[in-house]
N, C-alpha and C positions, 0 to 999 in steps of 0.2 A: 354257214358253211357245213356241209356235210361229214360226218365223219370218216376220218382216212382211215380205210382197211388193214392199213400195217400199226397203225398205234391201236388197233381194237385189242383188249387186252381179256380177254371176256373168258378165256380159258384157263389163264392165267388169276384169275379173280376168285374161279371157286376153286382150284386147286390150291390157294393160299387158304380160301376159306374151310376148306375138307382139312387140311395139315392142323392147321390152327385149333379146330376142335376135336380134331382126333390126340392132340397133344394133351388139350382141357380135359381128355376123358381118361386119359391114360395117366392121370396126375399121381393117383394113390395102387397106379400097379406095379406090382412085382418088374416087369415084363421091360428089364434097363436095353434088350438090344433093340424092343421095339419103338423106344421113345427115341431113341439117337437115332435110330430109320427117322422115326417124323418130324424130329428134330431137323435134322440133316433134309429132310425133303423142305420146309421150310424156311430156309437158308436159302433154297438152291430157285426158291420164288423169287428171289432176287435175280435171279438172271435177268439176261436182256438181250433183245434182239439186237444185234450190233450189223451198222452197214456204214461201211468208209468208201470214200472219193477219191480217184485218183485222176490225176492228168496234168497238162502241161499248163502255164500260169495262163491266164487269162481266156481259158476256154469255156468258164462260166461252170463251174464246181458248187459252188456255194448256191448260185440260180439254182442250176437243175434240183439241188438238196432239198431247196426252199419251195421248190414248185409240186417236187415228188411227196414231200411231207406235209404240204399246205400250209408253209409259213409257220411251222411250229417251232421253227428255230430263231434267236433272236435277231434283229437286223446288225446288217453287218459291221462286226468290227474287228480292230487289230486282232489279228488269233495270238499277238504274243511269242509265237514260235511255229516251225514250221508245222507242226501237226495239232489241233485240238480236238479233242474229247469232249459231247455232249450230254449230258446221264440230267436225270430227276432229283429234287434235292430237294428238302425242307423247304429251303430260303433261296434267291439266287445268290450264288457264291463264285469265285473263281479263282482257283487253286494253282499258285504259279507253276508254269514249265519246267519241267525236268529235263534235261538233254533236248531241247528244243520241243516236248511236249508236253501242253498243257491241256487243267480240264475245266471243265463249266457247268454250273450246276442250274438248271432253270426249275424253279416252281409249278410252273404251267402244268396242270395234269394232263397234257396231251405227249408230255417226255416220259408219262410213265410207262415201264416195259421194251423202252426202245434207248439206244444208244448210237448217237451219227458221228463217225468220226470225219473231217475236215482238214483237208490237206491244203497244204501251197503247194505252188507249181514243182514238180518231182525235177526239176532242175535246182530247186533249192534244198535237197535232202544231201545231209551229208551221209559217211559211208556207217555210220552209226545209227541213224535214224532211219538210214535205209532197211536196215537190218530188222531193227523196231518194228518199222512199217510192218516186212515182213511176217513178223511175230502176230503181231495185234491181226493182220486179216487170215490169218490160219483160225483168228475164234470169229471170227466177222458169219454172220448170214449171207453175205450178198456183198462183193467187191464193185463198185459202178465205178468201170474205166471208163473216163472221156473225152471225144476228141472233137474238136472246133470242125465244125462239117465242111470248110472249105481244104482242112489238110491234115490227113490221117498219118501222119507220117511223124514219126518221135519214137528212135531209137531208141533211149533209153528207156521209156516207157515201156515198150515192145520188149526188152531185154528185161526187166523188170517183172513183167507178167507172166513172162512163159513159166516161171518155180512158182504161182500161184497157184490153188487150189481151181481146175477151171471150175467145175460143175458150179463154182460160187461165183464166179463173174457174169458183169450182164454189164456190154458193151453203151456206151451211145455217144449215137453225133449229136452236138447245141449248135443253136445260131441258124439253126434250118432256115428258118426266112433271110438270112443276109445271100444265100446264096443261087442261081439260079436250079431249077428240077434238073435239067443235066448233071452238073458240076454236082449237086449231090446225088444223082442215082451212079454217078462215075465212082463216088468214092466209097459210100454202100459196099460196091461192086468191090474193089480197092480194098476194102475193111476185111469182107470176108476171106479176100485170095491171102492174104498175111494172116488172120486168125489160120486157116489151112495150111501154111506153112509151117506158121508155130503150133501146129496141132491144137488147138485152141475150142470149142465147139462153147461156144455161147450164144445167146439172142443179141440182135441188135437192134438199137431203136433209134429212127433218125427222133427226136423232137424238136418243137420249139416251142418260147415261152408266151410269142404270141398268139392271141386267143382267134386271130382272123386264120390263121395258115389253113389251106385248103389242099395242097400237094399229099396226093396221094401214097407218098412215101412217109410221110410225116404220119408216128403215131401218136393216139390222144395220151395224155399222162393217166387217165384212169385206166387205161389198158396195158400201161406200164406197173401200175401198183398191182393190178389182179396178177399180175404175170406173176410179179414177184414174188405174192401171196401164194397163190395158188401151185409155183413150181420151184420156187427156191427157198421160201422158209415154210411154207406149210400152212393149211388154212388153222392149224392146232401145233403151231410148234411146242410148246409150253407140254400138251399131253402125249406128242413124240418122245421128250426128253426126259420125261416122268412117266414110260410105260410101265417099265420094269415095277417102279414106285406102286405106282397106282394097281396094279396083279397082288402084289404082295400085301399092298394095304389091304387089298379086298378078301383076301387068304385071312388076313389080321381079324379084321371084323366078322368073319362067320365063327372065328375061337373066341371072339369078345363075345360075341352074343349068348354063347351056350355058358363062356364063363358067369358072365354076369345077371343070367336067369337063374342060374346054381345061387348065385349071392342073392337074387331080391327074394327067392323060396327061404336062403337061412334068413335074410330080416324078417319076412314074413310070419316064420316058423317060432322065433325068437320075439317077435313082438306078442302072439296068440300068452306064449311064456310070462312074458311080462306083464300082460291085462291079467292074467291070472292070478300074479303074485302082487300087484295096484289092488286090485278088486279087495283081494283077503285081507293085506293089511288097511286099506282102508275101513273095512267092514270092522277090523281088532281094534284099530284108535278109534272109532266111533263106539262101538262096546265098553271099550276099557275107559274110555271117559266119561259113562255113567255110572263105572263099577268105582273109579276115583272120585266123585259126585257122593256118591251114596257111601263111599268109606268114611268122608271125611266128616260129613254129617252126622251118620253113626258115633265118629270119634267124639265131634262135637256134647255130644246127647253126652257119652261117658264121660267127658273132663267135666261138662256140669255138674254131672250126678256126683263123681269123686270130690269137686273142691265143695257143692254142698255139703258132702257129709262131711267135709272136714270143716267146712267153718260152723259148724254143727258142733264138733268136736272139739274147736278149742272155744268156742263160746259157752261150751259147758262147763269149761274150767276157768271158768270170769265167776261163778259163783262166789258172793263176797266174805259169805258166811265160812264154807267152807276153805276158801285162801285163809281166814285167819286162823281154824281151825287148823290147817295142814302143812304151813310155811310160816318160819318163825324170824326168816328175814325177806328182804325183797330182791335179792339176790339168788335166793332159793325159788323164790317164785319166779323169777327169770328165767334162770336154766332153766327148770321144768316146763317154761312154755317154750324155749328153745328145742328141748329134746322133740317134742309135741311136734313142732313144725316141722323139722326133720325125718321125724320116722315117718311124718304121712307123706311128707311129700318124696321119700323113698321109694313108698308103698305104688306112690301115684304113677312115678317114676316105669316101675315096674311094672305095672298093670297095662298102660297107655304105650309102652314101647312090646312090650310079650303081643298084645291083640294088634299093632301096628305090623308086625312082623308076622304072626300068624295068616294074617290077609294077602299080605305079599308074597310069601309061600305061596298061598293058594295061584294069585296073579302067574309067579315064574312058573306054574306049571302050565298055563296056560300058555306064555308064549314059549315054554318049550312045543307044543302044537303047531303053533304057529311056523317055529321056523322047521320042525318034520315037514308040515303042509308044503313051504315052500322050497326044501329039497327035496321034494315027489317031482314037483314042477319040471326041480333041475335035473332028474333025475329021465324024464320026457323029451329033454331036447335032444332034436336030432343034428346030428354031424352032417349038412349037406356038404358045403361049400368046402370041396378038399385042400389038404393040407399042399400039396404038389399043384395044384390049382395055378396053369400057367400064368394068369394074371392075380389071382391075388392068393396066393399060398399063405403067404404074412397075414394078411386080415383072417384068413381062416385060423392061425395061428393064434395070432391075437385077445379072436372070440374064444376058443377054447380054452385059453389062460385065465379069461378072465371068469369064466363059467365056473373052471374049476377053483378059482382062487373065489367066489362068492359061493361058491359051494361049500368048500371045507371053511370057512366065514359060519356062515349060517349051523352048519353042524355044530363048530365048535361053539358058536352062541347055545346052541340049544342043549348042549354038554352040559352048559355053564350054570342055565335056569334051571336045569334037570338037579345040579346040585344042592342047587337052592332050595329047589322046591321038598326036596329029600333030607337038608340040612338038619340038625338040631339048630334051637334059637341060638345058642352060644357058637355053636361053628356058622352061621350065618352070619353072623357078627365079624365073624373073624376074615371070611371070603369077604364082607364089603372093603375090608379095611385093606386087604392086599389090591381091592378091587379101585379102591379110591389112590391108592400109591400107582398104581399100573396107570389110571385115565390120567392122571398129572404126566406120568412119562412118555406117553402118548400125544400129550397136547403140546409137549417141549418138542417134541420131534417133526411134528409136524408143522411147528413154527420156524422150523428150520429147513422146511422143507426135505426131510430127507426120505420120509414116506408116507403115504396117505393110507387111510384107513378106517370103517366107523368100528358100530360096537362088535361086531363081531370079533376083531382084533384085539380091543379091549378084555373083552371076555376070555379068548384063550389066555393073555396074562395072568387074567384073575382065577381061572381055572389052574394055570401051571401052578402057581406059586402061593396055592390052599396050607396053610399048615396047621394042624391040630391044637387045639386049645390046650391050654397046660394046667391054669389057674383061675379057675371062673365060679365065683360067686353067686353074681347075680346080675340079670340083664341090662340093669342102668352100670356098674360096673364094666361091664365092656363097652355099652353105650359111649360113656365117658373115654375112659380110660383106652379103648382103641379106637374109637373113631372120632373122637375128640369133639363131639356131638355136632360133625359137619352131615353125617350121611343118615343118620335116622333119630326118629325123634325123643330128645331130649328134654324134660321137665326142668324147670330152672326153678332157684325157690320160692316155696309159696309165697311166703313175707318174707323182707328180709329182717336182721337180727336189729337193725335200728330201731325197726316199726316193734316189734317185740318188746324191747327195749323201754320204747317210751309206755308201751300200754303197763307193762309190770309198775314200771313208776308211779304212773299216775293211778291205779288202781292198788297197789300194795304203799299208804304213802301213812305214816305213822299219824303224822299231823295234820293229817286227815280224815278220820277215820270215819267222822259221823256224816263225811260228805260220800261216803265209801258209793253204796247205791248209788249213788249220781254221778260220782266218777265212771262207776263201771257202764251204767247206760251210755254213758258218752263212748266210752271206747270199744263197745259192742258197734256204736252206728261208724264209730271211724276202722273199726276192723269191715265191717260189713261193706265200706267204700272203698275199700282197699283190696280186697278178697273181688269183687266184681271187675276193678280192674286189671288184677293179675290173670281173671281167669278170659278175658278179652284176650290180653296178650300171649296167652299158654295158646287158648283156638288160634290165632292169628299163626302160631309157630307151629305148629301140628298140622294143619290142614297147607300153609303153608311149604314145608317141607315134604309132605308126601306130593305134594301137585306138582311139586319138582323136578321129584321123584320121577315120578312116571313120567313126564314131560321128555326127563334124560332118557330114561328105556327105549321109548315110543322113538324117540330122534337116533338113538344108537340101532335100534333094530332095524329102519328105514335106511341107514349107512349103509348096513351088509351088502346092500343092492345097489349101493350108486354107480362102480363101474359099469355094471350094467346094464339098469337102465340109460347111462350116458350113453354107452356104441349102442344102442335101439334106438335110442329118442335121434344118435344123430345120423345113421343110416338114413331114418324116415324123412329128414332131412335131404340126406343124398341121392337116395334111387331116385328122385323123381326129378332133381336137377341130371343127374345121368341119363335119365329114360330119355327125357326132351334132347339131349344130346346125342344121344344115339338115332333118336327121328334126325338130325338138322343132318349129321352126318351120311344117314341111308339117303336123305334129299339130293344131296348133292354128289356123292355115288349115282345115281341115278341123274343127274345133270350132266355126268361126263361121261356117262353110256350113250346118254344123247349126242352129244359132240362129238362121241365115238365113230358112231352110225351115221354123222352129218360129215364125215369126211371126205 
């Protein structure tokens, strides 16, 4: 079967499709009166072409429906009450009568865009549903009055129609073959002198439903549907009723288009920014992790060389000769290798944490370079996409906030290594320790979600709340004592006082005396085995700690940029699902010019 020209929905299809992605494009704009426009025009693609049946019972209503529409309505049954409603639905469904009207919902995609209303015999309307009637064909397309061809005549009918809308009625006689060509060109005749009375001006059409009729008066039903098509609802009703729409949308789309070339020049402009600021700090972590490579190594070299000379140091005071000579108990000799271990590994203390920090200095002034480098960058960006920018004013907003809040970020980071790097060792000590108080309240806060932030943010804490050192000794002294030896590197002891302990013993041992030389060889090679192990564990802590170290910088200085890069990375993301939207949209613009033109 052919398709019927009044269920063609075909204009209908891409004005739903034009609304539909003009709504997807307009997701993240500003622009709330214009999404309720295409909001509201999308709603209103729900309409439907609506055409009800009138006439007197048994003159064949539901035929002519069935014959005009191609059988798209279901075969006949009870209507339930005197009037039903046919519409498109999911599923078929059917929704009890209201006041003797009810509706019906068919699946079949041939009910989409169309709506048939179905009457009983207008002798069966009370004065309620007459009323109704009335109502529902004031939104009707097309009222199809009809009368049994052998007798045009039904007053109430006739009194009925005259307060109709004429321009929407379209007359017909059924039953054309039950009666002779006379008897219907008589009543033709007949039809029109009463439309003329009632002032009435519509087409008439005899039909009928058989497919033999060859009377000349009898028209074909496809020249009933083109009529209807073509003079009563329109070859484009759907782009009639959405002219107004359709002007305005196209008004819309030449201020989207220049809006949103403004916005893909700021991602543009803003990504160049970004390769800029990826480039250098990439190029600083790949530097700085040879410069930490080669510190540690270096350090390496120094903790040998220091616990050398000190097991150098105390193995020179194993001489057995001299213990008896200089210690007259073994408790004297004790302490004195106690003190021994202590002041060196004070010494050590001190040496390995001063050249640890010396290095790092050097480092923070380096990435104070780094972050000047990347506020020139930000210092570069240009302002396209304006703040009053009818469709996205906010995004322009947005990116400026974030610019500037990665801005003064990055500055105040570079304030931060600036002090560092200018510090004394002792006030450097003292900024990690406010510095290490500040990252803890930071990591609480943002497990709470209550702001996000990297090291830039960090940093200004650690910069606010610098305070002067009051009582400073010596470098493992603050080491210890303010930073509790979490944040820089710490010596722990050489030996401990057990290992001490037992060598005094067994080398200062009375009742021993002639075994003295063989004692003390023995505890030379277990100091010697003990001393290699500690100094394993010192490197493992040292090198340890600084690759940390820098590990946390290099991660905190890459923070300052992540809002950032986030609205870059996710624009690039966007523009090009927008671009392809904005093609799909000019498509089909350009589809309804055509249908314009084919009117």
């Amino acid at each position: 079967m052919e398709a019927n020209i009044l269920c063609e929905r075909e204009e209908q299809k891409v004005l739903s499709d034009l609304f539909e992605e003009l709504s997807s494009l307009l997701q993240d704009s500003d622009d709330k009166e214009e999404k309720d426009r295409v909001h509201d025009s999308c709603k209103k693609m729900n309409d439907t072409s609506a055409y009800m049946v009138l006439g007197d019972e048994g003159v064949g209503k539901t035929s002519l429906l069935h014959a005009v529409f191609q059988e798209v309505l279901p075969e006949q049954s009870d209507m339930g009450g005197s009037v039903c409603e046919y519409r498109w639905g999911e599923t078929d469904f059917e929704l009890p009568g209201t006041d003797g009207i009810g509706k019906k919902f068919i699946s079949s995609d041939t009910m989409r865009g169309i709506s048939i209303i179905d009457t009983k015999g207008i002798n069966r309307f009370g004065k309620d549903t007459l009323e109704k009637v009335r109502e529902m064909a004031e939104a009707c397309c097309a009222v199809f009055v009809v009368f049994d061809a052998g007798n045009v005549k039904s007053p109430r009918l006739w009194d009925m129609i005259e307060t109709f809308p004429k321009k929407k009625m379209i007359f017909f006689l059924t039953k054309c073959d039950t009666v002779s060509p006379d008897t219907l060109k008589e009543n033709l005749s007949k039809i029109k002198i009463y439309m003329q009375e009632s002032e009435i001006e519509a087409p008439v059409f005899a039909v009928s439903i058989a497919d033999d009729h060859t009377d000349q008066n009898v028209s074909g039903l496809d020249s009933v549907r083109s009529y209807i098509r073509d003079h009563v609802v329109g070859r484009n009703p759907m782009l009639r009723k959405q002219q107004e729409n359709i002007q305005e949308m196209q008004a819309m789309m030449a201020q989207f288009q220049e809006s949103f070339q403004l916005r893909k020049r700021q991602y543009e402009s803003d990504a160049v920014i970004l390769d800029k600021i990826n480039t250098s700090l990439d190029h600083y972590v790949l530097h700085h992790k040879e410069i930490v490579s080669k510190l540690t190594k270096n350090l390496e070299v120094e903790i040998c060389h220091e616990i050398d000379k000190y097991e150098q140091e105390i193995i020179s005071k194993m001489d057995p000769y001299k213990i008896k000579e200089r210690f007259r108990t073994k408790e004297d000799f004790t302490d004195y290798l106690n003190m021994v271990n202590d002041n060196y590994k004070a010494m050590m203390s001190e040496s390995v944490n001063r050249r640890t920090i010396e290095v790092m200095k050097g480092c923070m002034h380096d990435l104070e370079a780094i972050f000047q480098e990347a506020t020139g960058y930000f210092n570069e960006r240009e302002n396209i996409l304006a703040l009053n920018d009818h469709f996205y004013g906010s995004l322009s907003q947005s990116r400026r906030q974030i610019v500037a809040e990665t801005r003064e970020t990055s500055l105040t980071a570079g304030q931060f290594y600036q002090t560092l790097s200018d510090a004394s060792i002792e006030l450097f000590l003292q900024i990690w320790k406010e510095r290490e108080k500040y990252d803890r309240k930071i990591a609480m806060r943002e497990t709470l979600s209550v702001i996000t932030g990297g090291g830039g943010g960090m940093a200004a804490g650690a910069v606010g709340t610098v305070k002067f050192v009051q009582a400073a000794k010596t470098v493992e002294q603050f080491a210890v004592a303010v930073l509790g030896g979490s944040a820089l590197v710490v010596i722990g002891a050489i030996l401990g006082a057990l290992l001490i302990y037992e060598i005094a013993k067994r080398i200062y041992d009375p009742m021993a005396a002639d075994k003295m030389e063989k004692n003390v060889q023995e505890c030379i090679w277990m100091f010697h085995d003990e001393v290699g192990k500690t100094k394993e564990a010192m490197i493992g802590q040292v090198t340890g700690q600084i690759t940390e170290l820098f590990e946390n910088e290099l991660a905190n200085i890459d923070s300052c940029f992540t809002d950032f890069r986030i609205s870059v990375n996710v624009e690039a993301e966007k523009i090009p699902v927008l671009e392809e939207k904005a093609r799909t949209v000019g498509t089909l613009m350009e589809q309804i010019r055509e249908m314009e033109r084919s009117k």
